[in-house]
N, C-alpha and C positions, 0 to 999 in steps of 0.2 A: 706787907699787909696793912701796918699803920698806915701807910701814906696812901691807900684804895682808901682808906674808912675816914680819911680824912679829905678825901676827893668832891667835890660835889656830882661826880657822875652817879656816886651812890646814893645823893641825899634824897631825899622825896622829891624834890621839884623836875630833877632830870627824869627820874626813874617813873613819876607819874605823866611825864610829855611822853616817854616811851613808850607807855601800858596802850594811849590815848593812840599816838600813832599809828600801833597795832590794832588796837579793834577797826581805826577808819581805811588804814591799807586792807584790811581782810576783807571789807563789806564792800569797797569797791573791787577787786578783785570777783570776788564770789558774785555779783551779777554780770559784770564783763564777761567773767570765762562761765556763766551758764549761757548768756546770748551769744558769744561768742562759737560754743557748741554747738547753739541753737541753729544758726545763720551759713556755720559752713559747711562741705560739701556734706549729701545728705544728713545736712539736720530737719530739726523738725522745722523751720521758719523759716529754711533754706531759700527756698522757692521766693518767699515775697521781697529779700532783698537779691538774690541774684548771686553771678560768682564772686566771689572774695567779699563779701554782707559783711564777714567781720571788720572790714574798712569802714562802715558805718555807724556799729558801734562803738568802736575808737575813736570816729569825728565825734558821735553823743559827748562823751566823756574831756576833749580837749579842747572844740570851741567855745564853751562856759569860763573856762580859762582865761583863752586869749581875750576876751571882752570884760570880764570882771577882774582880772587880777590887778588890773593898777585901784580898783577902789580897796581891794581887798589889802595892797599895800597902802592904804592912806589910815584905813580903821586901825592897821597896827598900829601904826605910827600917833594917831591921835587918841586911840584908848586903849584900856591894858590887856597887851594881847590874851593872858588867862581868863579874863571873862569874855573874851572874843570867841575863843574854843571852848567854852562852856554854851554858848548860844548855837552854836556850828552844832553842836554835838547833839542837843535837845532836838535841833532842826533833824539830825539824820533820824532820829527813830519815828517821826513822822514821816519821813519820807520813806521809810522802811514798811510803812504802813501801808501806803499806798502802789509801794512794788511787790505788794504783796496781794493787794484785789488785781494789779495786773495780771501776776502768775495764775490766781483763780478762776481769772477771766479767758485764760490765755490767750490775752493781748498783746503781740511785740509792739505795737504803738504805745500802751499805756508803760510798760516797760525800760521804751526807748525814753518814753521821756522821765521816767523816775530815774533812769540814768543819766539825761540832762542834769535835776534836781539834784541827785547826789554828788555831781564834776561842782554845781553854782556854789552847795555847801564845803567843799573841800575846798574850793577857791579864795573863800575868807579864812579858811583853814591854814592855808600852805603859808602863807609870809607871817601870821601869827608864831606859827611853829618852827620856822626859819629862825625868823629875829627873835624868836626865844631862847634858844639853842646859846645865844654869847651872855646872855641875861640871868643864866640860869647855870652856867659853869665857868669856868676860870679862860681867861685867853689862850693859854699854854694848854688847856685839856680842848680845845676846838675839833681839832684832826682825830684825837678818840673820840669825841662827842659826835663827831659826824659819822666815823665808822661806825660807831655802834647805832647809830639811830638807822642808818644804810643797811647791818644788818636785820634788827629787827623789822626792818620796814619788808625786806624779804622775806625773812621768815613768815611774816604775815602775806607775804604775794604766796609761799609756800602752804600755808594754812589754808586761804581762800580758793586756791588752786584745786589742793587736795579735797575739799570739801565741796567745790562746785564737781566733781565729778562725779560723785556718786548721788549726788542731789538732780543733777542732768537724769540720771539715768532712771532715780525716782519717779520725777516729774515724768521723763518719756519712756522707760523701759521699754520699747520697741527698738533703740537706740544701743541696747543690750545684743553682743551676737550670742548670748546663752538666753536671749530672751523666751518667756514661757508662755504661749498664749494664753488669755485672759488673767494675767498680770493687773492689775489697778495702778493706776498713776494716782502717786501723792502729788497735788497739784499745790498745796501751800506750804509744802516742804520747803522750797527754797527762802519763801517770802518770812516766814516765820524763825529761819535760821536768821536772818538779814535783821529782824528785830531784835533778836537775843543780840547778836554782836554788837549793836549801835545801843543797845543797855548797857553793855560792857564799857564803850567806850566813854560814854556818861558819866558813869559811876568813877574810871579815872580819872576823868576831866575834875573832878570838883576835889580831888587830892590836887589839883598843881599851886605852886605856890604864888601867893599874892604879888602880881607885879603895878607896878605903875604905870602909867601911861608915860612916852615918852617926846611926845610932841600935841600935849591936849590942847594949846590953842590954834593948831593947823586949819587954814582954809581949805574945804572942802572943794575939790575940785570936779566938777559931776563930768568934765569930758575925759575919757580916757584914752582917747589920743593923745591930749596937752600935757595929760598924766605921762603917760610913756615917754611922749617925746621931751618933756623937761629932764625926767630919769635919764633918757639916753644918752641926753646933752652933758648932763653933769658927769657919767660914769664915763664916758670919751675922754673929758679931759684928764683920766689916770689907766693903768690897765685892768681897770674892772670892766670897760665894754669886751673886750677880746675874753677875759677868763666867762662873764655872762654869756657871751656868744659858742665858745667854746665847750661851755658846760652845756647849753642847749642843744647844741646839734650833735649831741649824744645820743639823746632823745630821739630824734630824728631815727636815727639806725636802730637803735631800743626798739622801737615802734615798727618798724619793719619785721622784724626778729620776732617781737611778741605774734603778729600777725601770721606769720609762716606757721607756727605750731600746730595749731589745729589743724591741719592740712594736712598733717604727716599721719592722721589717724586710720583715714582713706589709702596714703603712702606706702605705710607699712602693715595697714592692715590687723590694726589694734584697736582695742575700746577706749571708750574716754576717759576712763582711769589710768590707761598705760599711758595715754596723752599728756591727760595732765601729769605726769613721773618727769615729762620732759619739762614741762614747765617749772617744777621742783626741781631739778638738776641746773636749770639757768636761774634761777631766785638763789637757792642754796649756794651755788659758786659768785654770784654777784657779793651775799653777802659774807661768804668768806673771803675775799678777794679785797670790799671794804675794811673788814676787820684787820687783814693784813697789814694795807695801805696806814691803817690808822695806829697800830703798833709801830708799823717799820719807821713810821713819821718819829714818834715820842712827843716830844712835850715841841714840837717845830711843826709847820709847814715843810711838808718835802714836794716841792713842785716837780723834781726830777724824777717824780714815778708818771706823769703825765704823758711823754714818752713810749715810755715800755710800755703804758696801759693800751699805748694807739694801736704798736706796733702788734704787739699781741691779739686785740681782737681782729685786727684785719687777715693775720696768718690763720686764725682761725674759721672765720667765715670762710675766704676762701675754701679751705678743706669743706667745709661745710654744704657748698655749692658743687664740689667736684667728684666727692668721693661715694664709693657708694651707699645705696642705701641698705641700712641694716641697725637696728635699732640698740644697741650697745655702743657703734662705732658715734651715733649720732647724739648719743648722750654724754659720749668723753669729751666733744670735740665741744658743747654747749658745755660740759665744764670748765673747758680750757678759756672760751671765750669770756664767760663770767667772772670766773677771776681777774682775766686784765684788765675789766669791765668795770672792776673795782678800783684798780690800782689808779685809772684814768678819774673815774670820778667823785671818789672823794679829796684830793687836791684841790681840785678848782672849788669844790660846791666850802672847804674851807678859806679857802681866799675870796671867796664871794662874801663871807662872813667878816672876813678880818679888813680887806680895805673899804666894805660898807660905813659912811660917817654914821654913831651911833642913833644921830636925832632923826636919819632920814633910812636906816636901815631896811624899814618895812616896806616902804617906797620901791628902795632899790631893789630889793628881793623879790615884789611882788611885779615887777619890770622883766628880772631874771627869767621869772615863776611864766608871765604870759611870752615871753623870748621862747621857752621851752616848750610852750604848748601851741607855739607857730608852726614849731618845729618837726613835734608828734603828729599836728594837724598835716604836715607836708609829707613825713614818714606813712601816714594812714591815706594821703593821695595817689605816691609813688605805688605803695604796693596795690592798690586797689586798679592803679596801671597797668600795672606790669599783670597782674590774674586775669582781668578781665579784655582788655587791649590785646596786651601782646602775647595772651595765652601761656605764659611764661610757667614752666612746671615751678611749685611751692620752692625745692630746694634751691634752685638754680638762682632764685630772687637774691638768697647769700652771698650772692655774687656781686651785684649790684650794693650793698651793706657792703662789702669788702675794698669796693671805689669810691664809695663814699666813705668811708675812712681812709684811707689813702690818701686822696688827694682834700677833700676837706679841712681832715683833722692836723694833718701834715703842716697845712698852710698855717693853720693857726697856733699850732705850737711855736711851730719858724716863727710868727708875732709876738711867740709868746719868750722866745726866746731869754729876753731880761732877766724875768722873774727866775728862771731853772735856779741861779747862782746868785744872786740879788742875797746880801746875807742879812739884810732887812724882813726879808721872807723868810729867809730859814732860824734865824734865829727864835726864842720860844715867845710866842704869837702875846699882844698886848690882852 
């Protein structure tokens, strides 16, 4: 107990990047999985984007990414990432403001793009809160500091989850199969939930603790190509390109996975609320699966869960694509996948930490950060493929995730091979 209280996981600075985390993981969740609801089969917005819409709104949310993250890595790096995330923070409840005349209006246009708006503020968000993480705890607590921010960060896709379902149903209660006719739709329900949260997050943002800047006289680079491709060049010459690369095309399958779910509502023949229970079943195992990884580590980097993590989501997808359909078997099997879901990526996302140089951290992570939203961006192409092309049924797409772990993840481990045993890595982390 003395050595927890003597931890910085517990002190104010971790614990208030956590609280912050949470509000901005829920508020982007809770509009995703409302349009998300909205877009697929018989939602209500169904119609204007087509079969699998929810590939659209997934692109909203990860090409702001891939274009701003390397500036987003240059601001951490040249000012102090806590007033960074205190300006991000201010920005979302305005923008919560204005997803919320969307919802009034019911406009998916105006919608889509306060979904834009809320990916551009997350995006100066993400390497802030990265290259915070080693600034703000001890080297040796890294692998707990990531499980645990892994799992709140779920719990909060868990939260957002659970509360865009019943907020869906608000807003459209015809979307109810116990619906009652002349029911009212609360139309500013969802917009007005999405302001509370992003108050939430505010109000922890200005508990985090004072850092300094870590490279304040950095020239500003406005191309982020040159931005990238400098990052890419320097992390080549160690094995942080392969662990960057590796930790992204996670992402890649993630994003596939998310996308399927809403689909099984039509599948199986359920409301949005049993829907989203599935989505809570793959958040909840992600984040216990994190927490695990980040115990079984201890005070080390354990690269050799990276492995078992691969191995394991792929044995599960598969089942996932073959077995039948029936709504108990299909939420053991998204448990089984989320925990080794875990076990695969909180290793690398700590060795992204540990071999980042300290003065160029935010750089590199914000490189990482748009690497990963190439990658979601590609996971949201695939399956928008495979639904609307090749007519491919929801489940069976797990199949496709199960070759693309396979043979992707495979390959990169076999690169990554060094690191497993490297006792520079396992030893407890600088």
């Amino acid at each position: 107990m003395e050595v927890w209280l003597k931890s910085n996981l517990v002190k104010r600075g971790f614990l208030s990047l956590l609280v912050t985390q949470f509000f901005g993981a829920a508020n982007d969740n809770v509009l995703k999985q409302v349009l998300s609801y909205g877009v697929a089969m018989a939602g209500i917005w169904a119609a204007a984007l087509g079969r699998g819409g929810q590939a659209y709104v997934a692109l909203c949310l990860t090409v702001p990414f891939i274009l701003l993250s390397g500036y987003g890595g240059q601001l951490a790096d040249r000012h102090s990432k806590q007033r960074i995330t205190v300006i991000v923070k201010i920005a979302e409840v305005f923008i919560a403001c204005f997803v919320l005349a969307g919802f009034v209006l019911m406009n998916i246009w105006m919608l889509l793009v306060g979904m834009v708006l809320l990916a551009v503020q997350s995006t100066f968000f993400g390497p802030a809160k990265y290259g915070m993480i080693p600034e703000l705890v001890e080297g040796q607590e890294l692998s707990r500091a990531n499980g645990l921010i892994n799992m709140l960060t779920n719990i909060a896709v868990i939260t957002g989850t659970l509360i865009a379902g019943p907020l869906y149903k608000a807003y459209h209660p015809e979307s109810d199969p116990d619906f009652v006719p002349g029911t009212g739709a609360v139309l500013w329900l969802p917009g007005a939930a999405m302001i509370v949260i992003a108050i939430g997050g505010l109000i922890a943002s200005t508990f985090l603790t004072r850092l300094e800047a870590k490279d304040p006289h950095l020239k500003f680079d406005w191309n982020p190509v040159g931005t990238y491709w400098a990052a890419l060049k320097e992390m080549s010459r160690s094995p942080l390109l392969i662990v960057a690369v590796a930790w992204s095309y996670f992402y890649l399958i993630a994003m596939i996975a998310m996308l399927i779910l809403p689909d099984y509502k039509t599948m199986l023949n359920i409301d949005t609320t049993e829907t989203s229970y599935l989505f809570v079943v793959l958040a909840v195992s992600i984040g216990l699966g994190s927490v695990l990884a980040g115990f079984i580590s201890g005070r080390h980097i354990e690269p050799r869960l990276i492995p078992i993590g691969a191995v394991g989501m792929t044995v599960f997808f598969v089942l996932l694509g073959l077995l039948p359909l029936h709504y108990f078997l299909v939420a053991g099997l998204l448990l089984g996948a989320g925990v080794f879901a875990g076990f695969y990526i909180v290793p690398l996302q700590a060795l992204l930490q540990y071999l980042s140089p300290v003065d160029e951290r935010g750089r590199f992570l914000g490189t990482a950060n748009a690497v990963s939203f190439v990658c979601l961006s590609i996971g949201s192409l695939i399956f928008l493929f495979a639904r609307a092309v090749l007519d491919l049924s929801p489940n069976r797409i797990f199949l496709i995730c199960a070759g693309l772990a396979f043979i992707g993840i495979g390959f990169m481990i076999w690169r990554l091979r060094g690191l497993m045993t490297d006792p520079n890595i396992r030893r407890p982390a600088r």
